[in-house]
C-alpha positions as CSV (number, residue, x, y, z in Angstrom):
1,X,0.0,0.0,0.0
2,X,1.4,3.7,-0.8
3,X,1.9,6.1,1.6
4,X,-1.0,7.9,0.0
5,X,-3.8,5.0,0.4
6,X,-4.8,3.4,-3.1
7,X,-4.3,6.9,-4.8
8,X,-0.2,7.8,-5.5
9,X,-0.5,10.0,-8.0
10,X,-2.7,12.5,-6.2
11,X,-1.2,12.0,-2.9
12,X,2.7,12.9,-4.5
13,X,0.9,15.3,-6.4
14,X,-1.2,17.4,-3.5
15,X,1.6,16.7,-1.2
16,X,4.5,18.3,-3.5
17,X,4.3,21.2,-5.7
18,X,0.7,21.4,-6.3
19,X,-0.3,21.3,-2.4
20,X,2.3,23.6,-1.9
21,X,1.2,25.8,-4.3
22,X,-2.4,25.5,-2.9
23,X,-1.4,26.5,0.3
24,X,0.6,29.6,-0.5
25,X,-2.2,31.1,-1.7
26,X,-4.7,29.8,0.3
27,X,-6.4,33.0,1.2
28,X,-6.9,34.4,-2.4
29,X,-8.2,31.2,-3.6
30,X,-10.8,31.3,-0.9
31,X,-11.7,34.7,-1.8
32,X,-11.9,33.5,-4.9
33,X,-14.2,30.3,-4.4
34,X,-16.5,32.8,-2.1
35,X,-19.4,32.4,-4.2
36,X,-19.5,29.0,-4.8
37,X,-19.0,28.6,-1.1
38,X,-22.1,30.8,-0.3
39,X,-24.2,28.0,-3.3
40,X,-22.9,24.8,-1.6
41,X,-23.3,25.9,1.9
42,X,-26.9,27.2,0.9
43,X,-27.6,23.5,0.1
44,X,-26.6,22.2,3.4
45,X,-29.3,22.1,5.9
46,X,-27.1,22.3,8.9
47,X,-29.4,22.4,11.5
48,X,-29.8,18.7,10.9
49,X,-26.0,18.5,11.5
50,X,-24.4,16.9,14.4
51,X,-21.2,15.4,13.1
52,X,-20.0,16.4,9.5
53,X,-17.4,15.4,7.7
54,X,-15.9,17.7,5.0
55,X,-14.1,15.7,2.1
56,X,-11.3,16.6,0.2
57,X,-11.3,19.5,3.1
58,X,-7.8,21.3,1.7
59,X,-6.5,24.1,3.9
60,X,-9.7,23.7,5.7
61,X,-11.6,27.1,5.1
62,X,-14.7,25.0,4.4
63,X,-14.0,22.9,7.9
64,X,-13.7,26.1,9.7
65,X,-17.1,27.8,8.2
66,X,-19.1,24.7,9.4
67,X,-17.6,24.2,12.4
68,X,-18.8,27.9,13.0
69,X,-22.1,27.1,12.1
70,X,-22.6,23.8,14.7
71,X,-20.2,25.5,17.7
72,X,-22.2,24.9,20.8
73,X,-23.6,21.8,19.2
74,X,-21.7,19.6,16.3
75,X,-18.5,18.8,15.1
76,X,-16.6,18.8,11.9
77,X,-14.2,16.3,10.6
78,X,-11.6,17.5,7.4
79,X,-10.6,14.6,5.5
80,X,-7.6,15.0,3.0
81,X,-5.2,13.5,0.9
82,X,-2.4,16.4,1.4
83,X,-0.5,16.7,4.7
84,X,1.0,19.8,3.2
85,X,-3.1,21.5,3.2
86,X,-3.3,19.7,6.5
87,X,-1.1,21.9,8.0
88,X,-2.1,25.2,7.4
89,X,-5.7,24.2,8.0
90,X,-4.8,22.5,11.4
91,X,-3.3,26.1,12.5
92,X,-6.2,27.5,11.7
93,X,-8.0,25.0,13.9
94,X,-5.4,26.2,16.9
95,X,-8.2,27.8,18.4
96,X,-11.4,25.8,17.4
97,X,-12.2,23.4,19.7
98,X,-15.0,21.3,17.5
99,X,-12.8,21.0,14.2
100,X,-10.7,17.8,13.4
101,X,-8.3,16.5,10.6
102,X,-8.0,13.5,9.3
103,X,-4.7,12.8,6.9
104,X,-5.8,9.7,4.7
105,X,-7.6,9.2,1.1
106,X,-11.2,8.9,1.5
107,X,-11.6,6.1,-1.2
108,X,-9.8,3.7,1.5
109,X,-9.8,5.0,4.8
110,X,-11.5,2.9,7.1
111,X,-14.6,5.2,8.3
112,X,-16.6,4.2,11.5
113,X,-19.7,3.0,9.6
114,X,-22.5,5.6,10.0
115,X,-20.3,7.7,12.0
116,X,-21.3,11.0,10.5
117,X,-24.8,12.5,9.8
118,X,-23.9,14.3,6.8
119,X,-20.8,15.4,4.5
120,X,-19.7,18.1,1.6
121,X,-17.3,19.3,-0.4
122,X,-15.7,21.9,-2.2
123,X,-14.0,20.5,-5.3
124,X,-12.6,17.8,-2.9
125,X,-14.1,14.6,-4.5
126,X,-13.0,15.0,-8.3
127,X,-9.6,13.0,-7.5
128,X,-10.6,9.7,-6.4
129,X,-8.4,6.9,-8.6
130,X,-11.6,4.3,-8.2
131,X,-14.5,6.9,-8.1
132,X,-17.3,4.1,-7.5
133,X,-15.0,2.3,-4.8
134,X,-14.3,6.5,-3.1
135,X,-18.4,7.4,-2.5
136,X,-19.4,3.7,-1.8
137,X,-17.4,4.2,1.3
138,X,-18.0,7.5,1.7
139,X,-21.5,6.4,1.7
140,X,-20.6,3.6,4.6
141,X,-19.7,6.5,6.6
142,X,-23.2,8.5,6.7
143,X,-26.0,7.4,8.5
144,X,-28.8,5.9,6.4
145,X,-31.1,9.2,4.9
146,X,-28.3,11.7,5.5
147,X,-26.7,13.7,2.6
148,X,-23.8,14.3,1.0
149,X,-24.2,17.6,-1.1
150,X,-20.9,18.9,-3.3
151,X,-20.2,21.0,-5.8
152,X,-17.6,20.3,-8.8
153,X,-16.6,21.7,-11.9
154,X,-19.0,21.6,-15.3
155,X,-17.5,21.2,-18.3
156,X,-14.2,23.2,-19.7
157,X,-16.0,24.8,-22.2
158,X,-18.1,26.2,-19.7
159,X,-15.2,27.6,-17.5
160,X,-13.2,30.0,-19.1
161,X,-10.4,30.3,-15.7
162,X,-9.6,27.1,-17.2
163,X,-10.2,27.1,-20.4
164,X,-8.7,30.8,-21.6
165,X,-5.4,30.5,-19.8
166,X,-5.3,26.9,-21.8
167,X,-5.8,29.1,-24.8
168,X,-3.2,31.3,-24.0
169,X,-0.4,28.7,-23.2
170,X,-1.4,26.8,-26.6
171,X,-0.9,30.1,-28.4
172,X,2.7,30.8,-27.6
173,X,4.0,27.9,-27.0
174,X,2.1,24.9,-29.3
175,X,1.4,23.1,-26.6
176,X,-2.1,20.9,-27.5
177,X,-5.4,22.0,-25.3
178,X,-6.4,18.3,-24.2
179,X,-10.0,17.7,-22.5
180,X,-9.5,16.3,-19.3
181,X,-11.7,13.2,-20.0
182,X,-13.1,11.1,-16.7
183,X,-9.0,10.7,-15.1
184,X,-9.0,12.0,-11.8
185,X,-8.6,15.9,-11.4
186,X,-10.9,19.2,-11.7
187,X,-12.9,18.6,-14.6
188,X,-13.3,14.6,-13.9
189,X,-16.8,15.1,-12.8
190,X,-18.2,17.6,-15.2
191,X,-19.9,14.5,-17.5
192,X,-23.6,14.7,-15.2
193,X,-24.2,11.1,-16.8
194,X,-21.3,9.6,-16.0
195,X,-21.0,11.3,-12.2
196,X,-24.9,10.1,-11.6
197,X,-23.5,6.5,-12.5
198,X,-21.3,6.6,-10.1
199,X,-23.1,8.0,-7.4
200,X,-26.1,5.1,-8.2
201,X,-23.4,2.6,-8.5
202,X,-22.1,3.5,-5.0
203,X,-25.7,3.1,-3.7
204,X,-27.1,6.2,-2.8
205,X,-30.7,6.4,-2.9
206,X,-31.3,9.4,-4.7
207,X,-29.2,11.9,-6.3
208,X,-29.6,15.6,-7.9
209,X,-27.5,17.4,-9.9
210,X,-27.9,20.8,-10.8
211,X,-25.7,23.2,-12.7
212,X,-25.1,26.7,-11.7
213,X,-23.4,29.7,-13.2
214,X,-21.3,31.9,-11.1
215,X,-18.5,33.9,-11.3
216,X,-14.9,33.1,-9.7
217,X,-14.4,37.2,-8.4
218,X,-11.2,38.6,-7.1
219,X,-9.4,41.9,-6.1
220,X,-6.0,41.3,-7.0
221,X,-5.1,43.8,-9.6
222,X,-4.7,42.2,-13.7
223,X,-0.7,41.6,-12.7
224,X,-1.1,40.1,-9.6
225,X,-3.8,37.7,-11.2
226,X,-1.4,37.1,-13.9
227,X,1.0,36.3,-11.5
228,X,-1.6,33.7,-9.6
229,X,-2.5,32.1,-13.0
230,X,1.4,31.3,-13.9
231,X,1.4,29.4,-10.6
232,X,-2.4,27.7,-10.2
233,X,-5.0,26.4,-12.8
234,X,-4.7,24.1,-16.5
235,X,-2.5,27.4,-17.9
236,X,-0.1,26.8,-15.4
237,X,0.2,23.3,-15.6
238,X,0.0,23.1,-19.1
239,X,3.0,25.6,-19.4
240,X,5.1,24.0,-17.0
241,X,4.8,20.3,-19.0
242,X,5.4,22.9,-22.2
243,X,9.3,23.1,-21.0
244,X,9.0,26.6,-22.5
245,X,11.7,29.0,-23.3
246,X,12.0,31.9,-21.2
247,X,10.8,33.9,-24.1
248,X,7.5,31.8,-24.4
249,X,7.1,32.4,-20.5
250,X,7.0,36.4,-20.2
251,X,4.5,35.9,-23.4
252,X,2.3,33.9,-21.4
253,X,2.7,36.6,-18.5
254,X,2.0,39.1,-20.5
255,X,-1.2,38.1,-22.3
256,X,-2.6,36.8,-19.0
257,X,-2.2,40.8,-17.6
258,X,-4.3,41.1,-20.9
259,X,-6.7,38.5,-20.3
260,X,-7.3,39.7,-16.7
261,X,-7.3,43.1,-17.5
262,X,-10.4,42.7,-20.5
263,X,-12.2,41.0,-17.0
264,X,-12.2,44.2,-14.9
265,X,-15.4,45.5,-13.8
266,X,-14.6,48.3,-11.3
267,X,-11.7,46.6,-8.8
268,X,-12.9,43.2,-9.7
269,X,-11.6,40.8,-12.3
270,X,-14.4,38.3,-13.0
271,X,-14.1,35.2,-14.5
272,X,-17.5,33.2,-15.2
273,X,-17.6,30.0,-14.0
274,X,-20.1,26.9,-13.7
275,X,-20.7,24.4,-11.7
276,X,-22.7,21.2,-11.2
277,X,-24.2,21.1,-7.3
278,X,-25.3,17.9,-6.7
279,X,-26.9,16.4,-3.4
280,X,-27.0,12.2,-2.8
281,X,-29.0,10.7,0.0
282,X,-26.9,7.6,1.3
């Protein structure tokens, strides 16, 4: 068995320069993910919430805002694949006396069966290496009726803060704009026929998925996003398996200023986004 459960790839991965990279800008990616927060967390009935568990949890600003929500009352429990995300959201936990975290993949961890009465995520279940194997025993771990309600990305097409900087990179450095297909990573989920398979393979009773449009907002000026999209996002990993010249690499910079820049509205750059919200009853 790896050190990462039955999932390597994404453990090395979320563990090294991607989770590293996650969690150096941890706050501005929050700020960024705000208003998909505010849709998934308006589909969680936490009143009916004793013992959560938040999958794929990251740098655990997700744990923290439900653990907010049941103080006095409930706990949270972060689950996650990257020790490095762990960390930061663990000191941000310093304080919080009914938030936990869990370092382990969720597709194999051994859950106490039924020990939570619901669980979510933010873009933390798209990873899995054996999706129907991941939510069967994530199902095992809610108590019969309860729900798990997450949101993950829609098609690329549909997302242009993956799909322009794509565009971008291809431009200046040849480099072929591939569709992510079903392998595990953002965009593995944003096929609704395939992810309902899985979730009525895994055994869920019922499940709904709904896509919304949104927007990804943020306040950092266009060079500072520029400077965020050479580091996070498809662009940046398609430049980086590019090997491109350093010539190729200030081109890239510069037409991402240009990209964010044609995106201001005010002091916000706006990107439009969609998602799929979905909620299963286990």
């Amino acid at each position: 068995m790896s050190a990462y459960g039955e999932n390597e790839d994404q453990g090395k991965s979320w563990n090294e320069k991607t989770g590293r990279s996650w969690a150096e800008h941890d706050q501005e990616m929050n700020s960024r993910l705000q208003n998909i927060s505010d849709i998934l967390f308006a589909e969680i009935d936490e009143k009916s919430l004793s013992n959560a568990l938040d999958i794929g949890c990251g740098a655990g600003a997700t744990s923290l805002r439900m653990a907010q929500k049941l103080s006095g009352r409930g706990a949270v429990t972060g689950i996650d694949i990257s020790d490095a995300l762990l960390t930061l959201a663990r000191e941000k936990a310093s304080a919080v006396d009914n938030m936990t975290f869990t370092w382990a993949d969720a597709q194999s961890h051994r859950f106490e069966p039924a020990g939570f009465d619901g669980a979510f995520s933010r873009f933390g279940v798209m990873f899995f290496a054996d999706p129907d194997k991941a939510f069967a025993n994530l199902r095992s771990a809610l108590v019969p009726g309860s729900k798990l309600v997450f949101v993950c990305w829609a098609p690329l097409q549909d997302n242009p803060f993956f799909l322009e900087p794509m565009e971008v990179v291809h431009k200046h450095t040849d480099a072929a704009i591939k569709m992510p297909g079903i392998a595990p990573g953002p965009l593995a989920f944003s096929d609704r026929d395939y992810l309902s398979g899985i979730l009525r393979r895994a055994g869920y009773r019922t499940a709904d998925i709904t896509t919304r449009k949104t927007t990804l907002d943020t306040h950092q000026n266009p060079q500072e996003d520029a400077a965020l999209l050479m580091k996070i996002g498809a662009g940046a990993r398609m430049l980086s398996e590019s090997e491109p010249s350093k010539a190729q690499v200030q081109s890239v910079r510069d037409d991402f200023v240009l990209l964010s820049a044609a995106k201001r509205h005010g002091d916000i750059t706006r990107y439009p986004a969609t998602i799929h919200l979905v909620t299963a009853v286990a």
